[in-house]
VEXDRENSE-615995 format. One record per residue (C-alpha): residue number from 1; chain; x, y, z. Coordinates in steps of 0.05 Angstrom, whole numbers, plus 5000, padded with zeros to 4 digits. Each point is the difference from the previous one (the first is absolute). Last residue first. Layout:
// VEXDRENSE-615995
NUM,A,X,Y,Z $
...
This chain:
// VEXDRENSE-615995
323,A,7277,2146,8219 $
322,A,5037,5056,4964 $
321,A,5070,4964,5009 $
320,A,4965,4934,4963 $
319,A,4976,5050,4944 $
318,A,5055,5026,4985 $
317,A,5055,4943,5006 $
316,A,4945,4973,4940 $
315,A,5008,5059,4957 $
314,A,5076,4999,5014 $
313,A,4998,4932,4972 $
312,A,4957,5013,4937 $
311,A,5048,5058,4976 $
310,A,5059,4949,5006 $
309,A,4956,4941,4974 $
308,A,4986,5046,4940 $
307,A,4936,4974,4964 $
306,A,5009,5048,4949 $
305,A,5065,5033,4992 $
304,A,5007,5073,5026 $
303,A,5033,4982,5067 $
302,A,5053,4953,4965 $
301,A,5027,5056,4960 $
300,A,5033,5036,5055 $
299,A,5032,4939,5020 $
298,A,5041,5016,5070 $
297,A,4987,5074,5004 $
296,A,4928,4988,4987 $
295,A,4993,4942,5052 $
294,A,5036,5038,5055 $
293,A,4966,5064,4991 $
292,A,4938,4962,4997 $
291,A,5015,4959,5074 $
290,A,5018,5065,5027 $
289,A,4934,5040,4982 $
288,A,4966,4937,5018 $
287,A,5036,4995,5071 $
286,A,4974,5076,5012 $
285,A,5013,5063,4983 $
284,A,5072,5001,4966 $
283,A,5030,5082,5015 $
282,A,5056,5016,4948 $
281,A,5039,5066,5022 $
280,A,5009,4982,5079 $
279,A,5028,5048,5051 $
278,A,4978,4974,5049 $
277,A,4942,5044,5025 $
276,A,4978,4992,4931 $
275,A,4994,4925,5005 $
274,A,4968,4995,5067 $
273,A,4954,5048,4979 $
272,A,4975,4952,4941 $
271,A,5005,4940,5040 $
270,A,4955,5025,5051 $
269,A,4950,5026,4949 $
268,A,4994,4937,4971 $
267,A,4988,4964,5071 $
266,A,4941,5058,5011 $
265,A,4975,4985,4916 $
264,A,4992,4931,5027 $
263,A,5044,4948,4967 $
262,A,4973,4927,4965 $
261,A,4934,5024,4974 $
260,A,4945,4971,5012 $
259,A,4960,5065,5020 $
258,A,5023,5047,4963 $
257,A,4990,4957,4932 $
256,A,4942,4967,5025 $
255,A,4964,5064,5021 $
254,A,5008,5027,4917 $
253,A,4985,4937,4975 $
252,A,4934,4997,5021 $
251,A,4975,5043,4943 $
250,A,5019,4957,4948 $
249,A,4962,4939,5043 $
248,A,4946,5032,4998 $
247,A,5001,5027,4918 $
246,A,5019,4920,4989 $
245,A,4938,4979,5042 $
244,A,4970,5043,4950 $
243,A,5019,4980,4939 $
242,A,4987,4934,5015 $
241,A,5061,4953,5014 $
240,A,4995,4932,4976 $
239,A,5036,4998,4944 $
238,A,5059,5021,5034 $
237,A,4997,4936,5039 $
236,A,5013,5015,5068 $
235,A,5071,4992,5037 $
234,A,4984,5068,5040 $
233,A,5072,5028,4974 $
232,A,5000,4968,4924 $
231,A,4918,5017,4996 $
230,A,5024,5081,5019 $
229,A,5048,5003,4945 $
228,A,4957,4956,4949 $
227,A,4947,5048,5013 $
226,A,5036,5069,5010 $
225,A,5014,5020,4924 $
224,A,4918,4978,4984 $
223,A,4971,5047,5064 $
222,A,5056,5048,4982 $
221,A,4969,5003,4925 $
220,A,4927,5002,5027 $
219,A,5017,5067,5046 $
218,A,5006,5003,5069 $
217,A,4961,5066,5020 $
216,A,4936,4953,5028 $
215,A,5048,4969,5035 $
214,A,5011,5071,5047 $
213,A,5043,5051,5008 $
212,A,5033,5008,4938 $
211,A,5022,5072,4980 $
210,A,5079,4985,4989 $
209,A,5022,5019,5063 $
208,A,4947,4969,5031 $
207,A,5025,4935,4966 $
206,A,5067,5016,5032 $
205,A,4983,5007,5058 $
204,A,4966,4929,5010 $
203,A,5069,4972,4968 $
202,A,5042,5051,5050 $
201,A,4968,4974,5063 $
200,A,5062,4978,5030 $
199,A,5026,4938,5015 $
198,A,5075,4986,4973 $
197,A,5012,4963,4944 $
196,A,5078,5024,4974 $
195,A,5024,5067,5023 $
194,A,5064,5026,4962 $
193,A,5012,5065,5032 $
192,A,5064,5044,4971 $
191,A,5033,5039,5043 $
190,A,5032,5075,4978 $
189,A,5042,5039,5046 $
188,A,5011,5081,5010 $
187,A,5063,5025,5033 $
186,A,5042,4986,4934 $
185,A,4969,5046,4962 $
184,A,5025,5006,4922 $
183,A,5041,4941,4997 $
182,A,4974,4955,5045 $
181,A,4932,5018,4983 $
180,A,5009,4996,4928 $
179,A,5035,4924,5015 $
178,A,4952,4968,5035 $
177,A,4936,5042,4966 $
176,A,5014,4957,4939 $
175,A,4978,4943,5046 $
174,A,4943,5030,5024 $
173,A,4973,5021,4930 $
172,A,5012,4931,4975 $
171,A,4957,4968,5058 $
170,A,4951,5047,4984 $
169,A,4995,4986,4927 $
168,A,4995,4927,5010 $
167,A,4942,5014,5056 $
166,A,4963,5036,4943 $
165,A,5004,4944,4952 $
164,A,4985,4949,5037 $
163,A,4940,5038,5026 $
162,A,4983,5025,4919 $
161,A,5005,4927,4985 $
160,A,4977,4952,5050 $
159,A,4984,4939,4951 $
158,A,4966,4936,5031 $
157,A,5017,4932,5027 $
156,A,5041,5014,5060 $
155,A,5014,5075,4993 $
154,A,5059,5023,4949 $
153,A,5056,5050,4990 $
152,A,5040,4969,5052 $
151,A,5058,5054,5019 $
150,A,4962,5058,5018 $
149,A,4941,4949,5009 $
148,A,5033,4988,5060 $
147,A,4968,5068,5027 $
146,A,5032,5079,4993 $
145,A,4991,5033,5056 $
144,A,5047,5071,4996 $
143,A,5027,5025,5063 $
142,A,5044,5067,4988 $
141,A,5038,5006,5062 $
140,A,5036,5070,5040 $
139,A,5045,5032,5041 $
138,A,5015,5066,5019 $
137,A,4942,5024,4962 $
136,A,4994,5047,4938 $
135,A,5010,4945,4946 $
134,A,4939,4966,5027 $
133,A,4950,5065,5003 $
132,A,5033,5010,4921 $
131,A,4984,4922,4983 $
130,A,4923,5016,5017 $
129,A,4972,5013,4935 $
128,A,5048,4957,4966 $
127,A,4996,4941,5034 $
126,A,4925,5014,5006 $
125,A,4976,5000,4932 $
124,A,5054,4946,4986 $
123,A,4975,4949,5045 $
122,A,4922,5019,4987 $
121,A,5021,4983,4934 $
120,A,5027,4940,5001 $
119,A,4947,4963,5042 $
118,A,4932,5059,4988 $
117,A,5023,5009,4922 $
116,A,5012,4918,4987 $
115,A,4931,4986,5030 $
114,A,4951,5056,4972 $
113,A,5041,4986,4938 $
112,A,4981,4932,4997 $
111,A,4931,5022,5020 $
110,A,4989,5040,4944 $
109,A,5018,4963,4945 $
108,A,4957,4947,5014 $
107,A,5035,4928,5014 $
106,A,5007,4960,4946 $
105,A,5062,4995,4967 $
104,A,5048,5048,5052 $
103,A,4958,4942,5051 $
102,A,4997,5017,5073 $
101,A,4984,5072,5009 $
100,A,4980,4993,5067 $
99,A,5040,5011,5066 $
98,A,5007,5057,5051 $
97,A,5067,5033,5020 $
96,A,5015,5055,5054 $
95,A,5069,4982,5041 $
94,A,5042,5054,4985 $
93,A,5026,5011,5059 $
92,A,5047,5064,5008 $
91,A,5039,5009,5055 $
90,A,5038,5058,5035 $
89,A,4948,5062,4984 $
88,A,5017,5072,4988 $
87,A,4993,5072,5005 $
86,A,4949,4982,5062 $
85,A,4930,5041,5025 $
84,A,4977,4930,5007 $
83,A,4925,5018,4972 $
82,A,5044,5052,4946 $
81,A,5051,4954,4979 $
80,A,4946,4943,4988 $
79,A,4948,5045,4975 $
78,A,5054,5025,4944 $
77,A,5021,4929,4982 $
76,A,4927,4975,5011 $
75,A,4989,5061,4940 $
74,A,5060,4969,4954 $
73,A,4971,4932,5005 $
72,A,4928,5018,4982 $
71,A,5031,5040,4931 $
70,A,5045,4942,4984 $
69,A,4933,4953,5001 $
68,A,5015,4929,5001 $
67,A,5013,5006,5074 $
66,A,4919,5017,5013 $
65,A,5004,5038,5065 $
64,A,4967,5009,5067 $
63,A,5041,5024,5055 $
62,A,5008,4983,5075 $
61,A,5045,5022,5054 $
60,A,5027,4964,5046 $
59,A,5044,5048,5050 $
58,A,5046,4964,5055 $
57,A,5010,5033,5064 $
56,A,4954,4972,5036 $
55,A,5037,4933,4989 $
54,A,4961,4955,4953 $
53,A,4963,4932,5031 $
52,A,4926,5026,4995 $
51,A,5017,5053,4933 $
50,A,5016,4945,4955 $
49,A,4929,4961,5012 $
48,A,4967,5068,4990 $
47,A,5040,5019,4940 $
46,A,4993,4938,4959 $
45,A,4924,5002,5016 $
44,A,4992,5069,4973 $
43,A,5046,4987,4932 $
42,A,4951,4942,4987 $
41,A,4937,5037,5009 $
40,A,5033,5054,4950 $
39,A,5023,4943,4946 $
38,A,5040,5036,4954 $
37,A,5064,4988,5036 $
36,A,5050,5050,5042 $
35,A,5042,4993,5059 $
34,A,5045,5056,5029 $
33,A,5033,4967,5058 $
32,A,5041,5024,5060 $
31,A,5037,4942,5029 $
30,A,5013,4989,5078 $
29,A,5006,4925,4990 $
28,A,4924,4992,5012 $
27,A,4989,5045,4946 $
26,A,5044,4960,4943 $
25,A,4960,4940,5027 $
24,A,4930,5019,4982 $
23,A,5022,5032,4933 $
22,A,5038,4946,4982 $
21,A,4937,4953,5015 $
20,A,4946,5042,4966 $
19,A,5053,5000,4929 $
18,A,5008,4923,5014 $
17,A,4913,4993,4996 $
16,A,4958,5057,5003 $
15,A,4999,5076,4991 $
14,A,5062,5016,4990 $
13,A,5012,4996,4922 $
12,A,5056,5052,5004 $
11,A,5048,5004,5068 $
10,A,5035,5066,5017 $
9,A,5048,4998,5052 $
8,A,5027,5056,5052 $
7,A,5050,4974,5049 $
6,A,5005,5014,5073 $
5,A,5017,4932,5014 $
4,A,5003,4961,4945 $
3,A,5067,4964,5019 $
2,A,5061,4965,4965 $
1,A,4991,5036,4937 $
């Protein structure tokens, strides 16, 4: 797809971060977009910053919907064929993902599902809800973000288990898709994101997402998991942290992790379009994403031992690119 001119996309989790950013510069290429998240403000601001560079030609239209839910998906299908009065689309980005759901062992039922269902599901929900509007165009791409934890099942220091687990499952998916799609419709592509850190505001999401908006939701078993974390970041004894400047500093996370991080959700964006426009399957986001890849292909084992100098090296290159 070597232009997305005149095209017609849809783009899940739009309301912020890399889903914002595609939709913003899908438009100004000429790009009709059908954007959907469950954050209405959100969706509003996405379409107001797309709509100011677009072509006055291009329709944004915007839709709210919970991709865990099959029955949501299937109704933005409809809205999104009747708003664009279209019998198909030419891209599909499934970019909608929020974390949580850390420990299989200790993490409440509940949220790990919340997690896994919204990553992986919302994938599937809308792969198949909307691979009959892709099958019907000229020319078409499925656009599936997984993360590096599709290929590192692990976070520095601490378990990310129904996200791992998710973004495994989605990197499968897109994989399979290679050949069914070759096969059985040729004219439609599949490409595969692998972001690494890149600064969005999908840890502050994500709490929303899972009904905590404030420290006084933080519960006393995250305050005790997050100590030793938090004291090996900061360099203060754990020992030392009161519950509640641990609550504070929980809750700070969120704007550190968007806004130290080492590739804006615009530059990610940029690579991602880049990579469908040529022709790409497997999309790295970021040095980290290639520096992991790397390191996992190399030694696969080496990444999950404790006190990896590997996994403790890219950590480092990290931090020193985010400064």
């Amino acid at each position: 797809m070597r232009s997305f001119t005149g095209k017609l996309a849809v783009v899940t989790g739009g309301g912020s971060g890399m889903g914002r950013e595609l939709v913003v510069q899908l438009a100004a290429y000429g790009c009709s977009v059908a954007v959907c998240d469950v954050d209405e403000a959100g969706l509003a601001g996405t379409a107001e910053r797309a709509r100011e560079t677009a072509p006055g030609d291009v329709l944004i239209t915007t839709h709210r919907c919970d991709v865990s839910d099959a029955a949501q998906v299937a109704a933005f299908r409809d809205e999104v064929a009747e708003r664009h009065r279209a019998g198909h689309i030419n891209l599909l980005f499934n970019n909608a993902g929020i974390g949580g759901g850390n420990s299989f062992v200790n993490s409440p039922q509940d949220e790990w599902e919340r997690t896994f269902n919204v990553c992986w599901g919302g994938v599937y929900n809308c792969s198949r809800a909307f691979m009959p509007l892709l099958l019907a165009s000229d020319e078409g791409c499925l656009v599936n973000t997984s993360s590096v934890n599709g290929f590192w099942a692990a976070g520095p220091g601490v378990p990310v288990t129904a996200y791992s687990a998710a973004k495994f499952a989605i990197k499968g998916f897109s994989e399979a898709m290679l050949t069914d799609l070759r096969l059985n419709a040729p004219h439609v592509r599949v490409a595969l994101v692998m972001p690494g850190h890149v600064g969005t505001d999908i840890v502050n999401n994500s709490r929303r997402a899972h009904g905590r908006n404030g420290p006084d939701d933080i519960t006393d078993r995250e305050v005790e998991e997050s100590r030793a974390l938090i004291a090996a970041g900061t360099g203060a004894p754990a020992d030392q942290l009161g519950d509640a400047e641990v609550r504070a500093l929980i809750m700070s996370m969120g704007d550190g992790f968007r806004d130290n991080a080492p590739l804006s959700a615009a530059d990610a964006a940029t690579v991602i379009l880049d990579g469908v426009r040529a022709g790409t399957w497997r999309i790295l986001v970021g040095e980290d994403a290639h520096a992991f890849d790397a390191a996992m292909r190399a030694d696969p084992l080496d990444l999950y031992t404790p006190g990896s100098p590997t996994l403790a090296s890219i950590l480092d290159t990290v931090r020193i690119i985010a400064q």
